[in-house]
C-alpha positions in Angstrom: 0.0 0.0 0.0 2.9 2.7 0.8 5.3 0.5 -1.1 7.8 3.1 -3.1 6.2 5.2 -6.0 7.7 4.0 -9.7 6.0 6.2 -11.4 7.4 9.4 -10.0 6.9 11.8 -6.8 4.0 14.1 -8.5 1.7 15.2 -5.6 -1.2 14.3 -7.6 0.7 10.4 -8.1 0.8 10.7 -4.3 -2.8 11.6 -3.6 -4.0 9.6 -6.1 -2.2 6.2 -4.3 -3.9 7.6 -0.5 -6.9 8.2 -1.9 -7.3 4.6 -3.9 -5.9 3.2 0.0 -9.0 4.5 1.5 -11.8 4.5 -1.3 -11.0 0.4 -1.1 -11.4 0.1 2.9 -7.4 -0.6 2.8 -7.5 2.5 5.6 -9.9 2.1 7.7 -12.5 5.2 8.4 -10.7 7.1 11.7 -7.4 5.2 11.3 -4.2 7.7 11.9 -1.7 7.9 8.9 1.7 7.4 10.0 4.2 10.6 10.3 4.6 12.6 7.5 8.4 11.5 8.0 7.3 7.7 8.0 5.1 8.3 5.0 7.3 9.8 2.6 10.3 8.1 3.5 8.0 4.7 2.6 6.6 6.3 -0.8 10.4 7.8 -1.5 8.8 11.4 -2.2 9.7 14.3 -0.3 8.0 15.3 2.8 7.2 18.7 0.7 5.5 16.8 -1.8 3.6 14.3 0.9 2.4 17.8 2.6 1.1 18.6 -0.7 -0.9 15.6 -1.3 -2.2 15.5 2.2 -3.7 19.3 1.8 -5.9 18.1 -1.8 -6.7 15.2 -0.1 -8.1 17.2 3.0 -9.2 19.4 0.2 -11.4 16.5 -0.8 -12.9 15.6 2.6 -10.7 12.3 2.8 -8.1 12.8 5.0 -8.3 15.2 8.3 -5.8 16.9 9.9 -5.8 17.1 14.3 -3.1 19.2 16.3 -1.8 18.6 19.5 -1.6 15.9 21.2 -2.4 12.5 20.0 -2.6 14.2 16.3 -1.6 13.7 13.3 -3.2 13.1 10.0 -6.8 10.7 10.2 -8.7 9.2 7.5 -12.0 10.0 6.8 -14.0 7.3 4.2 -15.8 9.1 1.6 -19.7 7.7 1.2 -20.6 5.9 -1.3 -20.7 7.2 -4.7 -23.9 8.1 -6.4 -25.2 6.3 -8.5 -25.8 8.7 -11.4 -22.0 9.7 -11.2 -21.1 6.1 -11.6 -23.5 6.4 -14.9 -22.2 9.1 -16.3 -18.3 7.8 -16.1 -19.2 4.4 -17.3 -21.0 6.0 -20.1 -18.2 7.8 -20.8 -16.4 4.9 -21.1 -15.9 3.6 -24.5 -16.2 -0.1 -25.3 -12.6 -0.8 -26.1 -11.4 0.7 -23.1 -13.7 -1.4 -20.9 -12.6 -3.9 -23.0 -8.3 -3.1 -22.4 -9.0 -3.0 -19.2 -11.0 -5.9 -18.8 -7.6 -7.5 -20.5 -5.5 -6.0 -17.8 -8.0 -7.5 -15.4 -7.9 -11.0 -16.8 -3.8 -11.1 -16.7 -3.0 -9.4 -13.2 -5.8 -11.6 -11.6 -5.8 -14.7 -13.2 -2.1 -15.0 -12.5 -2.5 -14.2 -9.0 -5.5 -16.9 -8.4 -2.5 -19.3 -10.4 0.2 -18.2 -8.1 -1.7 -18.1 -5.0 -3.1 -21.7 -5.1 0.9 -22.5 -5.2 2.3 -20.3 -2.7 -1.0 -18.7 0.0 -0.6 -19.8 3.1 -3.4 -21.2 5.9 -3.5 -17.7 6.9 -4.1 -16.0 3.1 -7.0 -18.9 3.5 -8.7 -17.8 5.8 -8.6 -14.3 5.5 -10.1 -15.1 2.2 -13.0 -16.6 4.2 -13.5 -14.3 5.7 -13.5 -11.2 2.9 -15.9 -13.3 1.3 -18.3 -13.8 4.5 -18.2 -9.5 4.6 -19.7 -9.7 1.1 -22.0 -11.9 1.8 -23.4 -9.8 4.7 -22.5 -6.6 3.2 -25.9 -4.4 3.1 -24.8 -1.4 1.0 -23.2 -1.7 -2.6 -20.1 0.1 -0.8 -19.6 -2.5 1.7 -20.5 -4.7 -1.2 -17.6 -3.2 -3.5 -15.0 -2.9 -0.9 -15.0 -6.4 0.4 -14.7 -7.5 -3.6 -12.3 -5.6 -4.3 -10.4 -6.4 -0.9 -10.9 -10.4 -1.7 -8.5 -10.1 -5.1 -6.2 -7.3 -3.5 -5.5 -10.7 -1.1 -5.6 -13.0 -3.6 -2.1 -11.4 -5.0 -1.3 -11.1 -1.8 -1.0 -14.8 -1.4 0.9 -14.9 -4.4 3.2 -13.3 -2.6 3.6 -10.8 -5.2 4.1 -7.1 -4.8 3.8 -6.2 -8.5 0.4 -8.5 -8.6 -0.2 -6.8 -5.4 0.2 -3.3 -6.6 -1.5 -3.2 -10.0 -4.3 -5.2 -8.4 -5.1 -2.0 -6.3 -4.6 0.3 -8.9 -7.5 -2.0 -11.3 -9.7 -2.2 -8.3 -9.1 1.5 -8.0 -10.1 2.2 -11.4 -13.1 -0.2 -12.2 -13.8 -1.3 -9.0 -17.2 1.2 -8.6 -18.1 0.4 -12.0 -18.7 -3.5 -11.6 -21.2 -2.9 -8.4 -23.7 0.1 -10.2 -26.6 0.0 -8.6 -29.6 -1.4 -10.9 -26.8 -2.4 -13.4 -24.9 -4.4 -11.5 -22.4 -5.9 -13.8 -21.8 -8.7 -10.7 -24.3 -10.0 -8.3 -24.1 -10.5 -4.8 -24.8 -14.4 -4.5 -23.5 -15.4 -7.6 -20.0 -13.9 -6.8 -20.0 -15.1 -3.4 -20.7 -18.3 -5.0 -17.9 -17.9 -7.2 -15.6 -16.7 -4.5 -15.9 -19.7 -2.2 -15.2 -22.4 -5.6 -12.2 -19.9 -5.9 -11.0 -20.4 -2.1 -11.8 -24.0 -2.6 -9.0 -24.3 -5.2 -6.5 -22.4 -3.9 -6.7 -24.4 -0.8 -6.4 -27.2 -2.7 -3.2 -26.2 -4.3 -5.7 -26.7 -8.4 -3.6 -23.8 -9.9 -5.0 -24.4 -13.4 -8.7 -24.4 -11.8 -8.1 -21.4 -10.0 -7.1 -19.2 -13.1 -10.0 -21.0 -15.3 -12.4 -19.8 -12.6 -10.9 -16.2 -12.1 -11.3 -15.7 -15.8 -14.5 -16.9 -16.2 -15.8 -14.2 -13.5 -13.6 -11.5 -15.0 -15.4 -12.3 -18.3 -18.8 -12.3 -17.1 -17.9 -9.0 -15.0 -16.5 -7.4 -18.4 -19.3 -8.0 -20.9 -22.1 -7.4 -18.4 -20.7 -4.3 -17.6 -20.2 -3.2 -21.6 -23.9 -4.6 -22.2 -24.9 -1.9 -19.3 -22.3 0.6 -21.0 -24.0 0.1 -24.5 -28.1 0.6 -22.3 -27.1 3.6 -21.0 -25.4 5.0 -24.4 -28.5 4.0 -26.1 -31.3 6.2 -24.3 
């Protein structure tokens, strides 16, 4: 999550890696950021810059700052989105960029369902489990989107990849919101928890072939229902 930034010390790079930390429930609502030393020597930026990036992203109601002692800087979890903004950037959205990144999707994920059956550990398991429980209960699409979006974040994480790992957040940053639209959902609730548990299944059973067959097959789905809902709302 604050692993070093690669693709340079911008403060908007920097804000935009915070902000994806806490839109997908990686930060917890309330949670205290570490030191503005801690923080940019982790994302190797100046602290200049990190100050920067922490004032838009107070700016933006999702990060506060509290003085004395016991202070620092605090998250603050935005609510969920609305819908008709959701509509209006996924109908903004052409086909064949759904469609790259939907390709992007299927390789970062797949390979980290393949890599993860060989390498998670009991651990990975049942943290899995549990992610998948949350969406199961999960009452808003929100709750519903985060705890999605958290399951494959750990998925690469039992690959033991941090590359996986890190363009795994950035995806789920990008399209994550998309796929859980309200009344044009391009994945639903019981089905994917469905699919999620089959996945656990066979990563725990080590079936690294059968886990990437099964990731792509939900990645698939995900994609075209969410073009079909793209091409509805271009139509009208």
């Amino acid at each position: 999550m604050f692993a070093p930034l690669r693709d340079g010390g911008r403060v908007e790079v920097v804000a935009r890696r915070i902000s994806e930390a806490i839109g997908l429930g990686l930060i917890a609502d309330g949670e205290q950021l570490p030191s503005e030393l801690e923080l940019a020597g982790a994302l190797a930026v100046s602290t200049v810059t990190l100050r920067e990036a922490l004032a838009l992203l107070r700016q933006r109601g999702l990060v506060e700052t509290r003085r004395g002692r016991g202070g620092g800087s605090f998250v603050r979890a935005p609510v969920d989105a609305s819908v008709e903004r959701l509509r209006t950037v996924l109908r903004e959205t052409g086909v064949h960029e759904l469609r790259e990144i939907g390709d992007h999707l299927l390789a970062v994920t797949a390979t980290a369902a393949r890599l993860a059956a060989e390498r998670a550990s009991d651990d990975h398991i049942a943290r899995l489990a549990d992610l998948v429980d949350q969406l199961e209960a999960a009452e808003t699409v929100g709750e519903r989107r985060r705890a999605d979006g958290l399951f494959h974040i750990e998925i690469a994480a039992a690959a033991q990849s941090t590359r996986l790992t890190r363009q795994e957040i950035d995806l789920q940053g990008e399209i994550g919101e998309l796929l859980w639209i309200p009344f044009g959902e391009a994945i639903e609730r019981d089905q994917r928890v469905a699919q999620h548990r089959a996945l656990i299944a066979a990563i725990a059973d080590g079936d690294g072939d059968l886990a990437r067959r099964l990731t792509e097959e939900n990645v698939e789905l995900a994609i075209s229902r969410l073009i079909e809902f793209h091409l509805q709302l271009t139509q009208r």
